[in-house]
N, C-alpha and C positions, 0 to 999 in steps of 0.2 A: 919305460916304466919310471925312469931316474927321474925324469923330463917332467912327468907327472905331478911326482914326490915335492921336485924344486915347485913348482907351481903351488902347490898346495899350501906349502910351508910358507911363499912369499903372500899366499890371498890371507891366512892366518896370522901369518904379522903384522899385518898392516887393521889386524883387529885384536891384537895385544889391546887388554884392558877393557873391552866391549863382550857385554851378551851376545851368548851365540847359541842356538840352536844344533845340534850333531845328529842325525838319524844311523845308529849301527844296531846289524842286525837284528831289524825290527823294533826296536826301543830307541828314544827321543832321550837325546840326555840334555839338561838347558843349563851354563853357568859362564863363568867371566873368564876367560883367554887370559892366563896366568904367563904360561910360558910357550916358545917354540922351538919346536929342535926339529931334527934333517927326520928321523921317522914319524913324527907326531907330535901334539901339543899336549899340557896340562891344562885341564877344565877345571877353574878354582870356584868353591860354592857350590858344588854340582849337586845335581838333582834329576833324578832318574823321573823320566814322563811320562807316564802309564796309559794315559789318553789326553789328546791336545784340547779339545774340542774343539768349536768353529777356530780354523785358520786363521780367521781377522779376530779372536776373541783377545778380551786382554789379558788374563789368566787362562792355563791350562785347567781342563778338569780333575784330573787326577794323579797325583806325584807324589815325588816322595825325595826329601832330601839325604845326602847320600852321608854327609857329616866329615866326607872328606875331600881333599881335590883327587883328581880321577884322571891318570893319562890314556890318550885317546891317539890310537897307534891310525896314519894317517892311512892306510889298506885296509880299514875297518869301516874310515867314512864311505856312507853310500850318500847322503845330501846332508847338507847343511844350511841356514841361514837365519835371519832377523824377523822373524814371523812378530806380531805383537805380542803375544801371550810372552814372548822369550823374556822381557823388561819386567815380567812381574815380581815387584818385591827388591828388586836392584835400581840403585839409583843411577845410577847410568841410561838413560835413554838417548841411544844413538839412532839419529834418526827420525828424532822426535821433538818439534819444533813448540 
């Protein structure tokens, strides 16, 4: 389970400062990779994601900004990633040429 934990933490740092997508328990949370630590990260901008809509869309349908940063304990993640919709509104587009 350690083995996991080190893994997670080292795919998260190497997105320090990038949009990211988080899926826990059934809610989509979307904001900027603040910090990482050995149990989990801080989601800075966060914004809680009520429905994506289309996967490839560039904005989510429905969300809601959370007003603070949000730590995201790394046994909560089920998926994560850089969907398009994630870049809405941040100007950071990683990924995006």
């Amino acid at each position: 389970c350690r083995g996991q934990l080190q893994k997670a933490e080292n795919e998260f740092e190497k997105l320090k400062g990038e949009a990211v997508a988080i899926l826990c328990a059934r809610y989509w949370w979307r904001g900027i990779v603040a910090e990482v630590g050995e149990d989990g990260l801080l989601l800075g901008a966060c914004i809680l994601v009520y429905e994506t809509g289309k996967v490839d869309g560039s904005t989510p349908k429905s969300e809601e900004a959370c007003g603070a940063d949000t730590f995201i304990s790394f046994d909560a993640i089920e998926l994560a990633g850089q969907f398009p919709w994630v870049f809405a509104g941040f100007e950071k587009k990683v990924g995006k040429k």
